[in-house]
Structure formats: structure tokens, C-alpha cells
N, C-alpha and C positions, 0 to 999 in steps of 0.2 A: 505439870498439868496446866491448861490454858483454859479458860472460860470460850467457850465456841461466841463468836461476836452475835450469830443469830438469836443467843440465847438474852445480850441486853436489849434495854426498849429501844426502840428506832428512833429515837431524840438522840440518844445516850451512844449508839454506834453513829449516827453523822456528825457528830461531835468529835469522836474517836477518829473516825476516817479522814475527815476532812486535809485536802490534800493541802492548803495553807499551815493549818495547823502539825501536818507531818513534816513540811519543809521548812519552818521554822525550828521542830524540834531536832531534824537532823544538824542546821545550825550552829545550837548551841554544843552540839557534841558531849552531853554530860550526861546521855544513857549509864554510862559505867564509871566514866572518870569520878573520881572524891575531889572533894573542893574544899579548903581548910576553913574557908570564911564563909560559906552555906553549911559544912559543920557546927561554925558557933552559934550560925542562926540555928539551928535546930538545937542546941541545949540552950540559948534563950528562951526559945519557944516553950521547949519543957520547964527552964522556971519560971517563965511569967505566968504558966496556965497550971502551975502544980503535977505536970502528967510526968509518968516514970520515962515517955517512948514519947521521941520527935522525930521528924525527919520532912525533908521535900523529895516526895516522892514524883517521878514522872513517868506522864502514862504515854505508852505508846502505842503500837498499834493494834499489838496481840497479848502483851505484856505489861506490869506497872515493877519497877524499880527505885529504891532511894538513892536520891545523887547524893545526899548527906542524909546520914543516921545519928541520932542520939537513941544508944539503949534498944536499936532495933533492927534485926539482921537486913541486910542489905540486900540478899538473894531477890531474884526474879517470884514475884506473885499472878495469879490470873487476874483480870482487866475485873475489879469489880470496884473497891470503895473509892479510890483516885478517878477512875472514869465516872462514876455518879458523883462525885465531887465537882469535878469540870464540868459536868453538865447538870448542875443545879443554879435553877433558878437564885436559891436560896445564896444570902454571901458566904455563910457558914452554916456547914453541914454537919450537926451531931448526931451521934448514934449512941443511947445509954449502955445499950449491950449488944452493941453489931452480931453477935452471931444469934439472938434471938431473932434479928430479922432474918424474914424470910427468903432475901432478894442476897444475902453475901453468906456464904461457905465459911469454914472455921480455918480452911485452907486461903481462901482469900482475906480472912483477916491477920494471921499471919500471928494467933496466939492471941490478940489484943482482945479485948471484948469492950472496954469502952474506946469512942472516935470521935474526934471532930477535928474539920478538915475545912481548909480555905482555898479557891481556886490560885495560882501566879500565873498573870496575865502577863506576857512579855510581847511587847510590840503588837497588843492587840486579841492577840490568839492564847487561849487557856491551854495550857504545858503541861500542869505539873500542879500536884495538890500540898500545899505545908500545914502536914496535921500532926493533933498530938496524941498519944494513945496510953492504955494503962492495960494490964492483965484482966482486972476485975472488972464488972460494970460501974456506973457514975454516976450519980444524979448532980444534980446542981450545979451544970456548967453553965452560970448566966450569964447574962449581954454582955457584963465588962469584960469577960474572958475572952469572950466572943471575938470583943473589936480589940480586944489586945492581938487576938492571932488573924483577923485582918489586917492592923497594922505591919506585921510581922512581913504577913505574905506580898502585901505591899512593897517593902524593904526587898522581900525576896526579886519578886519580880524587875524593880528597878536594879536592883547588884547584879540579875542574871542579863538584862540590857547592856547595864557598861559592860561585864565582862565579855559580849558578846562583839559590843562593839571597839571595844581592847583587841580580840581577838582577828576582828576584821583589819583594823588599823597595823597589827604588828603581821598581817599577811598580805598586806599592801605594799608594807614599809620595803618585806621580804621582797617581795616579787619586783618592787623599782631598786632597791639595792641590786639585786641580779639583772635587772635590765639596763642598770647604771655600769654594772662590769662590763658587761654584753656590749656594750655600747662604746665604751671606753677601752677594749678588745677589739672592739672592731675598727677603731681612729687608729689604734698604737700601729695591728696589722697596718691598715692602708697608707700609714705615715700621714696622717690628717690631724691637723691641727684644728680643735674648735676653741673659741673663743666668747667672750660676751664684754660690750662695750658701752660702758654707762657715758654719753655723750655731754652730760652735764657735769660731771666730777673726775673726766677723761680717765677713769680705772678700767685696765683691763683684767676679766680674769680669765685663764686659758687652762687648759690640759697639759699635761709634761711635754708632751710631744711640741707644743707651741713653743715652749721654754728652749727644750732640745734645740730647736729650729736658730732662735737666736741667741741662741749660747751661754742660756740663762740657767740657776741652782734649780732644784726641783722648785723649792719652798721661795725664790722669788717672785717680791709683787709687781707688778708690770703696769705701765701708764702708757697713753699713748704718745705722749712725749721721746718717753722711754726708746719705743717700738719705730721710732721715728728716727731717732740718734741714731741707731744703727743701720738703716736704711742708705742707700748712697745717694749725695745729694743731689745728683740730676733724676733722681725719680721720685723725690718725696714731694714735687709739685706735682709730678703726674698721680702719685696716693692720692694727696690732699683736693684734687680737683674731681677724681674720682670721688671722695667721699661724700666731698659739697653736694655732688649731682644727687646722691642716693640720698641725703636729708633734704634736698628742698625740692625735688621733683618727683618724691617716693620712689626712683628707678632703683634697683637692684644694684648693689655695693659689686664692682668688677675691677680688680685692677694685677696685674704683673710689673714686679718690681726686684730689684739687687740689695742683699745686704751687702755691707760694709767686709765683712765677711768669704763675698763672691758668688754668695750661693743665689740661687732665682728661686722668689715664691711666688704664687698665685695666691689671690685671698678672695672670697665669696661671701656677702652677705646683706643682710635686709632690714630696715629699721622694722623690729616689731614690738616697741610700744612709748607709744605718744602720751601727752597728757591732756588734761582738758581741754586744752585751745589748742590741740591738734601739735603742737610742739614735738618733736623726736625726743625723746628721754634714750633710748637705749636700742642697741645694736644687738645682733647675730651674726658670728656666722663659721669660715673655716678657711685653713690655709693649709697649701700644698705645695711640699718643695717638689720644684718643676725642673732643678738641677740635673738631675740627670738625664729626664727628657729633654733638656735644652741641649745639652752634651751630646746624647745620641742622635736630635738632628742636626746639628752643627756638624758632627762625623758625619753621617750621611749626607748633608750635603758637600762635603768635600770629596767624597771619596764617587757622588757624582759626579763633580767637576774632574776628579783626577781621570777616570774612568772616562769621561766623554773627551782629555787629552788623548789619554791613550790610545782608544780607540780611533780617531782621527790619524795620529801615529801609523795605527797597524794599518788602516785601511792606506793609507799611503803607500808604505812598507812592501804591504801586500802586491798594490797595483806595481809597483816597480818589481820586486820579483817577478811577478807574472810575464812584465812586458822583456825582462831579462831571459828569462828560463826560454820563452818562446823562441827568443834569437838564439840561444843557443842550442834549443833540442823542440827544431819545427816537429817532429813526426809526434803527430798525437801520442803515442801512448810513453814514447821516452817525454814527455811534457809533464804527462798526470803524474810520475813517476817520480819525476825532481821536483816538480811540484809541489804534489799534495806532500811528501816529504818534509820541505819547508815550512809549507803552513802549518802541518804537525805541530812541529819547533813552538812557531809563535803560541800555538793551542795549550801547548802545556807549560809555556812559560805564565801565560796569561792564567791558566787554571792554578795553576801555584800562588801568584800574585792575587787573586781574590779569595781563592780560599783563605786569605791573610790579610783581609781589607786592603790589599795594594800597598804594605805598611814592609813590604820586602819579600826575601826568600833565602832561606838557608843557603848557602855555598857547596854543602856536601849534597843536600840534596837535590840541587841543579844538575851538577855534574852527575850526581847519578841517573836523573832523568832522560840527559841526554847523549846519554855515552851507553850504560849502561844495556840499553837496547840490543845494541852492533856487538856486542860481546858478548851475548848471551850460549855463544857457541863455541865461542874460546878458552871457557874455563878459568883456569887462571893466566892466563895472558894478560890481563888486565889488571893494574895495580893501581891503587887512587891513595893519595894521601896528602896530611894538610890537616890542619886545624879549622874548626868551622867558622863561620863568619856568616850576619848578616847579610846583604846584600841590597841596595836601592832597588825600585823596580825597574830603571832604565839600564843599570848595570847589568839586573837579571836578565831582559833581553837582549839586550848584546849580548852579553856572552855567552846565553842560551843558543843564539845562532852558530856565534863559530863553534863550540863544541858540535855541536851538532854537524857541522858541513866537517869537519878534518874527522868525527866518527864515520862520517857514511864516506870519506875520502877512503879510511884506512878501511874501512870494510868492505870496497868495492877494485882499490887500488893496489894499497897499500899491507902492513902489517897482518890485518887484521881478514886479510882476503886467503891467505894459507894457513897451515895447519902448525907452524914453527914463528911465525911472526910475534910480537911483544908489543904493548904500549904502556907506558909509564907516563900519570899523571900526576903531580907535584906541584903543590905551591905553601908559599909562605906570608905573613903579613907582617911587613916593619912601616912603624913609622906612618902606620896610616895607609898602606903602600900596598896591592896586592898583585903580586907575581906568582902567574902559571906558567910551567912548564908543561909541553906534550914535547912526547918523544916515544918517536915509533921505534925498534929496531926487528932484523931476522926477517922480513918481509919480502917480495923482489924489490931486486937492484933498482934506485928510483935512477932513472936516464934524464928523465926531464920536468917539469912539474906539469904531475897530472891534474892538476887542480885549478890549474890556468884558468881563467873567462871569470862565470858569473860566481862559482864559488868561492873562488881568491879576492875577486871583489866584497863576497858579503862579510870577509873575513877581517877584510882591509879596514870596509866601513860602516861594521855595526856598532862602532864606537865613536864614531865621531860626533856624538851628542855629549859625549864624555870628556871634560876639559882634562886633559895631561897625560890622554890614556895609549897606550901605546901599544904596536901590535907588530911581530915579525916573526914572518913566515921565511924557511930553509929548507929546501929538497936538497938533503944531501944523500949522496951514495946508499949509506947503509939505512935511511929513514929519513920521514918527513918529522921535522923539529920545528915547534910554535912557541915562542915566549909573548904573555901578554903582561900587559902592565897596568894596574887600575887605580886610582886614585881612591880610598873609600869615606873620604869625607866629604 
């Protein structure tokens, strides 16, 4: 059972209500919780004042509860002698025989029949009453009693202050400890180094990650001397003039620099605190190893330069095939025919090469790209073997072409043009040394070489960018026979 709040006097419910005084007591969070040291104040209370029953009772909105009891049940009571308590004018409230009065229930007293009761004012707002109670009624509770259990609630209210603000403090402390991980998770992820740089006593102290960076223990201390010795010597005057500028002109700490090490950092940061005459005392800031983005545009731009070679290459390559294939097959569509054919070639030698940053191309998988095609209808007629091998990218064009022009020879001419024909492709690598053989057999009688003009040409000299490389072509009788010879170092 609850006391209906209509039924106290309207002093005594805006007192109760008041939305300060509710949000302070949510607060202190000790509706329920026990307290071992508002415990003791409650059996001091009961011996200083002789009473059998103590306690600090806090009244809340609908209900009055002890956060500490001495000798008196803790249970939930209705809003009666704790609410007239906080809202008594008086410092301390006695009642000889609370249920003779007319104004509290036998249930809101809670068994007691003598009370006296002191407001605890904490941070301003009346909380909570510390009173002392007896079964029987009392006479004679005078002034000294009185201001003994004012003193008390005093006490009280000041312990429920610090603990409060104990409580605030170690939810602070929590939530920057988690914001310190949070934070310190989030530099490890980005690989960010932060630091802090006492400009007067040159100590740095940094995060792991900083240490990590130059190659320091977890638990070493760092100077910037220190930071400095590792540094390569033709950038620690570009640091150091960087630094100068950011103390004497306030500009922003900015400098890229080489450890000793090899590795590239970037460092950021800002003098943020001077002393009384304006002096730098102390730095901020962060470093970021830029080594691998130094790495990845170094590759890209070379593998621009290689690419704007090559491409110059092919477009050359290209314009001579073109101007070749024309003299030897005027009629348009035998043109587009040999033609686009060839371009083919370069297309997918060049697609192999970037798909690999132009860094090479397999040997088995060239030859399968460009043979592979013309045999798709001969089954096994076709034999490829050889151990694989890297391949340069200017080796891989070359001999992207000729495979290419002796496949579409024997598939137009040769072996690979009837239903009995053979090609066996073969090589080996000594000594640094790469020899192919092709060798057609079973095909028609070759009479003469059909592969004369611009193919026997591309065949001759798609390697002559290739120092020591070598290339010889045979129409003989029973089949067209090619041995090439490559250098691969």
C-alpha cells in the first residue's frame, strides 16, 4: 500500500515531486542498494540518541525506503513520516507517539511509535530523512539529542556527496579508460603513430606503434635525439627546419622523412602548449609509415614508364604490320583477315603482361594462348611440353608472334589444315638458355615455303630486340620445322 500523494499537504507533495530533487536522488542510486558505512551511521545514530531503530531512510516519489537500517526492516513503506520530514520547516522532527498522530498510519510507521527525524540535504536538495525510532512512545527527547542527530545527518549528507561524487569520478575514469582503448584501437588499426613532445626536456612519449615504427622495445624511453639518430642524415635537416618553422611561426609541424632503417614516415603535428611569455613548452602530434604508399607509387610509376615504352613499341609494330599485310593481301577483306589476326597476337600478349604489372608471363601459358586456338579441332594432334618458365615482357612478344604466325601457317597450310596432320611443341632450358622446337609432321607435302613474305618476316624479326636470340625456319618435305633460341637472362 501507497499513501495516494493527493492525500499529503501540497507543501509536503511539491517537495516530494520536485523534478531536481527526483534527479538528484536517481543519482545517488541507493533507493535499494545497502551501504556498509551509512550502516554504521545508523547504529551511531541509535547510540547517541538511546533509540532501539535507526536508519536513513529515502523518500521518493511514491514510496520511503531505508538505504541503511539499524533494528528496522528495510521493506518499502507509504510516503508519510520521511516526506514530512523533508519538508519540515522544523531541523528536527519528533513525534512522541507517531501513530497517535493523526496525519501517519501504523502502517506508515512501520511498528515504531516513537520518531525523530532529520532532513540529509545533499548538494542542496532534501533526499532522504536519518531518524531514530523505538516501539514504545518517548518523552524526553531534548535539544541535545536533537542536534546530536542533526549532526549525524550532516555527516550523512556530506558521506552521501563524496560517495556520489566517488561514483561520478570512477564513471568517468571508466568511460576515458574505454575511450583511451577506443582510441588507441583505432592508431594500432590505421598504423598511426601518436606521440607527445616536451620541447624543453626533448622527451618523447609515444604509443607502441611509434616504437614499432623505429624499431624500438614496447617499454623504451625515446628522446628526440634518440628519434633523430635513426633518421638518415640528409633528412634530419629537412626535420629539423621543419620543426623550427612550427615553434617560431605557430605554422603546423609537416615533414616526410627516411629512417636509417629505409622505411618512409610522415609526421604531423602542432605546438599546443606555451608558457607564460608565449614560449612552446610542448608538442603534439602523429606519424605514418608512408612506406608502402611510397612503394606502390614508385611501382606505378614505372610500370607507367614501361607501359608508355611499350605501347610506343606496339604502335610502331603495329603501323609496320599494317603497311606489310597491305602489300601483301591488297583485297580488303583478305587484309582484315591477316590482319586483325595479328593484332589479336599483340592483344593478348599485352593482356597477359598487365594482367602481371608487365613483371612477365608464364611460358606455358603463352604458348597455350597462342597455338592453342588453331587446334581446337584437332584433338589430340597437338602436343606441348617443357617445363614452365618466366618470360621478360619483350621475349613474351616476340615469341607471342611467331607462335602465333607458324599456328595459323599450319592451320591454314600446313599440318594442322587436314584430319592426319601432328604438331609437336617442345622446349627445354639450359644454362639460362631457352630452346623451342615446332615440328609439324603427316600434313600435305610442303613443295615450297608457304609462308614466304610478311609472315617469314615477322618470324625472322620479332626478336631482334633480343640480344643472342636466335631463329630458324625449314620447310622441309614431310613438315614445317622452327627451332628458336632465347636468351633468358
Amino acid at each position: 500500500m501507497t499513501i495516494e500523494l493527493g492525500a499529503l499537504p501540497a507543501e509536503v507533495q511539491a517537495l516530494v515531486l520536485s523534478q531536481g530533487r527526483l534527479q538528484a536522488l536517481q543519482e545517488l542510486d541507493l533507493v535499494v542498494a545497502s551501504d556498509r558505512d551509512l550502516d554504521r551511521l545508523a547504529r551511531l545514530a541509535a547510540g547517541a540518541t538511546g533509540a532501539s531503530m535507526a536508519g536513513l531512510c529515502m523518500v521518493g516519489a511514491d514510496d520511503e525506503r531505508f538505504a541503511s537500517a539499524h533494528g528496522v526492516a528495510t521493506m518499502a513503506r507509504p510516503l508519510g513520516l520521511g516526506a514530512f520530514t523533508i519538508a519540515g520547516h522544523e531541523s528536527c522532527m519528533v513525534l512522541a507517539d507517531a501513530v497517535a498522530d493523526g496525519r501517519f498510519s501504523a502502517e506508515m510507521c512501520g511498528g515504531a511509535r516513537f520518531y525523530a527525524g532529520v532532513p540529509v540535504i545533499v548538494h542542496g536538495q532534501r533526499l532522504a530523512a536519518l531518524c531514530v525510532m523505538d516501539e514504545s512512545p518517548r518523552d524526553g527527547f531534548d535539544t541535545d539529542l536533537c542536534d546530536r542527530l542533526v549532526d549525524l545527518a550532516g555527516v550523512a549528507g556530506t558521506l552521501l556527496e563524496l560517495k556520489r561524487e566517488a561514483a561520478v569520478r570512477d564513471r568517468i575514469a571508466s568511460e576515458l579508460m574505454r575511450e583511451k582503448w577506443r582510441h588507441a584501437l583505432t592508431l594500432e588499426a590505421g598504423k598511426v603513430g601518436s606521440w607527445t613532445f616536451n620541447l624543453a626536456t626533448g622527451k618523447v612519449s609515444g604509443n607502441d606503434m611509434l616504437r614499432q615504427m623505429y624499431g624500438l622495445p614496447p617499454d623504451a624511453s625515446m628522446r628526440i635525439d634518440d628519434l633523430l639518430a635513426a633518421t638518415e642524415p640528409d633528412d634530419v635537416e629537412t626535420f629539423n627546419a621543419a620543426l623550427q618553422q612550427s615553434v617560431t611561426q605557430d605554422a603546423d609541424f609537416a615533414v616526410e622523412f627516411r629512417l636509417l632503417s629505409g622505411r618512409w614516415l610522415s609526421a604531423r603535428g602542432r605546438v599546443y602548449e606555451r608558457d607564460a611569455s608565449g614560449q612552446p613548452r610542448v608538442m603534439m602530434g602523429i606519424t605514418i609509415d608512408m612506406t608502402e604508399a611510397r612503394e606502390a607509387a614508385e611501382h606505378t610509376r614505372h610500370l607507367l614508364l614501361e607501359l608508355n615504352h611499350r605501347v610506343k613499341n606496339t604502335l610502331a609494330m603495329t603501323q609496320s604490320i599494317a603497311r606489310q599485310t597491305m602489300r601483301q593481301k591488297p583485297d580488303p577483306q583478305e587484309f582484315i583477315d591477316s590482319f586483325s589476326g595479328r593484332i589479336r597476337t599483340l592483344a593478348d600478349a599485352h593482356s597477359l603482361l598487365a594482367d602481371r604489372d608487365w613483371a612477365g608471363v608464364g611460358l606455358v601459358e603463352l604458348v597455350q594462348s597462342q597455338v592453342e586456338p588453331y587446334a581446337l579441332a584437332a584433338g589430340d594432334r597437338l602436343t606441348v611440353s617443357g617445363a614452365d618458365a618466366q618470360l621478360p615482357p619483350d621475349h613474351a612478344l616476340g615469341l607471342g608472334i611467331i607462335l602465333h604466325e607458324l599456328a595459323s601457317n599450319a592451320a591454314r597450310h600446313g599440318a594442322l589444315s587436314g584430319q592426319t596432320g601432328q604438331v609437336a611443341v617442345a622446349w627445354e632450358i639450359v644454362d639460362g638458355t631457352l630452346t623451342l622446337d615446332w615440328l609439324e609432321q603427316g600434313g600435305p607435302a610442303v613443295t615450297a615455303a608457304p609462308i614466304i613474305g610478311l609472315g617469314s618476316r615477322l618470324i625472322h624479326r620479332s626478336l631482334d630486340k633480343i640480344l643472342g636470340s636466335q631463329v630458324r625456319l625449314d620447310f622441309l618435305p614431310d613438315g614445317v620445322q622452327a627451332q628458336i633460341r632465347l636468351p633468358l637472362g
